[in-house]
BATI-313049 format. One record per residue (C-alpha): residue in three letters; z, x, y; chain; residue number from 0. Coordinates in nm, 2 decimals. Layout:
N
rest->Ala; c3->Z; c1->X; c2->Y; kette->A; nr->NUM
...
% end
This chain:
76
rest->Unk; c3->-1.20; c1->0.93; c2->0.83; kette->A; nr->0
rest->Unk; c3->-1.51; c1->0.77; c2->1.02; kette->A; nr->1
rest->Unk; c3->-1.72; c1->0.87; c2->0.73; kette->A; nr->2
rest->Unk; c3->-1.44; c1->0.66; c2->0.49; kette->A; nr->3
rest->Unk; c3->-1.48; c1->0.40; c2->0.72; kette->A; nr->4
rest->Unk; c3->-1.85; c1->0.38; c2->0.73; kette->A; nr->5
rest->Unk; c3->-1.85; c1->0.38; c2->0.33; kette->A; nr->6
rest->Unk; c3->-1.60; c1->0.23; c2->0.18; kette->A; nr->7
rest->Unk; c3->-1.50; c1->-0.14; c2->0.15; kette->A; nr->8
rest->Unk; c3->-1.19; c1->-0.32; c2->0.28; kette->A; nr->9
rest->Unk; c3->-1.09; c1->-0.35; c2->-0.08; kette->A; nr->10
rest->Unk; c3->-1.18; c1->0.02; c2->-0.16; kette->A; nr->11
rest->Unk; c3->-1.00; c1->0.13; c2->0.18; kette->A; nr->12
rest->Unk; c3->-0.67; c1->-0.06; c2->0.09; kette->A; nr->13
rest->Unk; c3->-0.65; c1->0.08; c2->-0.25; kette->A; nr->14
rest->Unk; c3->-0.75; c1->0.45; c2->-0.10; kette->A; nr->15
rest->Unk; c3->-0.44; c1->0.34; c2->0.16; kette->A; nr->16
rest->Unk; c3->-0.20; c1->0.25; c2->-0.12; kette->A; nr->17
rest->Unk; c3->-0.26; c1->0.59; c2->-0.35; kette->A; nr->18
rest->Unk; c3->-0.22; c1->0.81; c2->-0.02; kette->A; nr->19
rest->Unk; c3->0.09; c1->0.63; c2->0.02; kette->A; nr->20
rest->Unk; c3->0.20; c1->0.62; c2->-0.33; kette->A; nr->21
rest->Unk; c3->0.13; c1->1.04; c2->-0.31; kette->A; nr->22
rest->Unk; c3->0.35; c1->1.08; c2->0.00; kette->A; nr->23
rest->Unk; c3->0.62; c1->0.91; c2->-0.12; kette->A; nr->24
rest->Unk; c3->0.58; c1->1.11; c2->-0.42; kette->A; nr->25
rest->Unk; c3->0.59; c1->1.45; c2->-0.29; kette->A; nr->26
rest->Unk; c3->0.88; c1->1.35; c2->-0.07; kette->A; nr->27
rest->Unk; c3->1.09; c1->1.22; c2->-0.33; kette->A; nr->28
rest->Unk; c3->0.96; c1->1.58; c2->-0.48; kette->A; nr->29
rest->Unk; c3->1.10; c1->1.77; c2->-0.19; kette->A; nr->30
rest->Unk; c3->1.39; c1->1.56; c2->-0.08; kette->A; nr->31
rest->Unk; c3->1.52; c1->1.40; c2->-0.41; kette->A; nr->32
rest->Unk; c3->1.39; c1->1.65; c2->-0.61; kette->A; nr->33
rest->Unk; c3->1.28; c1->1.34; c2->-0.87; kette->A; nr->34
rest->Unk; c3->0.92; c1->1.40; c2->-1.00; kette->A; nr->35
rest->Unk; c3->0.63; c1->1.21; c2->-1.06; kette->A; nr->36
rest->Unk; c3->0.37; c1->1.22; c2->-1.28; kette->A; nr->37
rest->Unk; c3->0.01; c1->1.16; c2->-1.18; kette->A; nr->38
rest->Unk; c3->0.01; c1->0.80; c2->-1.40; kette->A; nr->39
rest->Unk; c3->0.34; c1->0.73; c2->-1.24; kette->A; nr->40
rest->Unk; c3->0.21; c1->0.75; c2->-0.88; kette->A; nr->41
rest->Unk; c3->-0.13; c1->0.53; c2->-1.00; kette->A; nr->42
rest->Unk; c3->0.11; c1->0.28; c2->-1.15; kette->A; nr->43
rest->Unk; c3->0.31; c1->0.29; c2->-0.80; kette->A; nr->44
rest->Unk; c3->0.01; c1->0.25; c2->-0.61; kette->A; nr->45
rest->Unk; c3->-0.13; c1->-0.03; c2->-0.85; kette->A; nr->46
rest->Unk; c3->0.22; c1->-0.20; c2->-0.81; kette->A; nr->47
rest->Unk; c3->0.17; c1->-0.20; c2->-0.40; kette->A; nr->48
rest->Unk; c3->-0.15; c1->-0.35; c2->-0.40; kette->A; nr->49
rest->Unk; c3->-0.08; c1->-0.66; c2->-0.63; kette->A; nr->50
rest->Unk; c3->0.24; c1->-0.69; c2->-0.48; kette->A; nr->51
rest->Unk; c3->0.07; c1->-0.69; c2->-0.11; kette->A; nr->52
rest->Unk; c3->-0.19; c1->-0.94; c2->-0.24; kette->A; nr->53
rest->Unk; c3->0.10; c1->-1.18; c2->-0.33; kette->A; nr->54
rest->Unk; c3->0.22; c1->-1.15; c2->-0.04; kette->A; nr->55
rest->Unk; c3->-0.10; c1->-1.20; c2->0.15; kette->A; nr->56
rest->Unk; c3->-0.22; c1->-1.51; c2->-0.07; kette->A; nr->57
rest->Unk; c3->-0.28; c1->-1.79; c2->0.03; kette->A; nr->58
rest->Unk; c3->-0.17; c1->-2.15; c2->-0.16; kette->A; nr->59
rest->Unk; c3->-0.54; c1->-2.22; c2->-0.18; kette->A; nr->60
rest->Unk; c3->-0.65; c1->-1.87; c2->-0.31; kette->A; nr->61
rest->Unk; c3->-0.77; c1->-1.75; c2->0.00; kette->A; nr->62
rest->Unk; c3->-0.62; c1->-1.46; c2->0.22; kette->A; nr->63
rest->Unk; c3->-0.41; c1->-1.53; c2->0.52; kette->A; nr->64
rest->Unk; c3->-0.48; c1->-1.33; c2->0.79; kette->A; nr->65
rest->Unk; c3->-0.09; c1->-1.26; c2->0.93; kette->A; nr->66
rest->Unk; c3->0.23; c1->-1.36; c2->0.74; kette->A; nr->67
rest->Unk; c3->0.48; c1->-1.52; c2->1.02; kette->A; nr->68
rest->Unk; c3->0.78; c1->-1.24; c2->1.11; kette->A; nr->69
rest->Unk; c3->1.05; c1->-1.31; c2->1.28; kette->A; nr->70
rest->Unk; c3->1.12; c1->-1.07; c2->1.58; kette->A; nr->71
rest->Unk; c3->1.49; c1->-0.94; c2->1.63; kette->A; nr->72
rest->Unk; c3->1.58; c1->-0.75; c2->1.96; kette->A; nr->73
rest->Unk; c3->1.88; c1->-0.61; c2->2.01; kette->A; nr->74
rest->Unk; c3->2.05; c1->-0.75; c2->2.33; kette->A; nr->75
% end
């Protein structure tokens, strides 16, 4: 991981992030759900996470914003 670290850039590492995700969820739904996934289907998953997360993350002015405000719940 260290060596990932050391070599790849933030952009590389959240798309890396986003594939290992889309592949868990994949193999899950694959062991759980038994639904299957085809290799394009988890690219396209992951590709869908990352443009959705830099929605998310965008700023009016085009920039990135560094935390999106959540509202904490506790239970009382």
């Amino acid at each position: 991981m260290k060596f990932l670290l050391e070599k790849l850039g933030d952009e590389q590492m959240k798309i890396l992030l986003m594939l290992a995700w889309s592949l868990w969820k994949s193999r899950n739904g694959l062991l759980f759900e038994h639904k299957a996934r085809t290799p394009p289907m988890v690219i396209q998953v992951a590709s869908k996470l990352m443009m959705d997360y830099k929605l998310d993350n965008a700023s009016p002015a085009g920039g990135i914003i560094g935390q999106r405000h959540v509202e904490l719940v506790r239970w009382k």
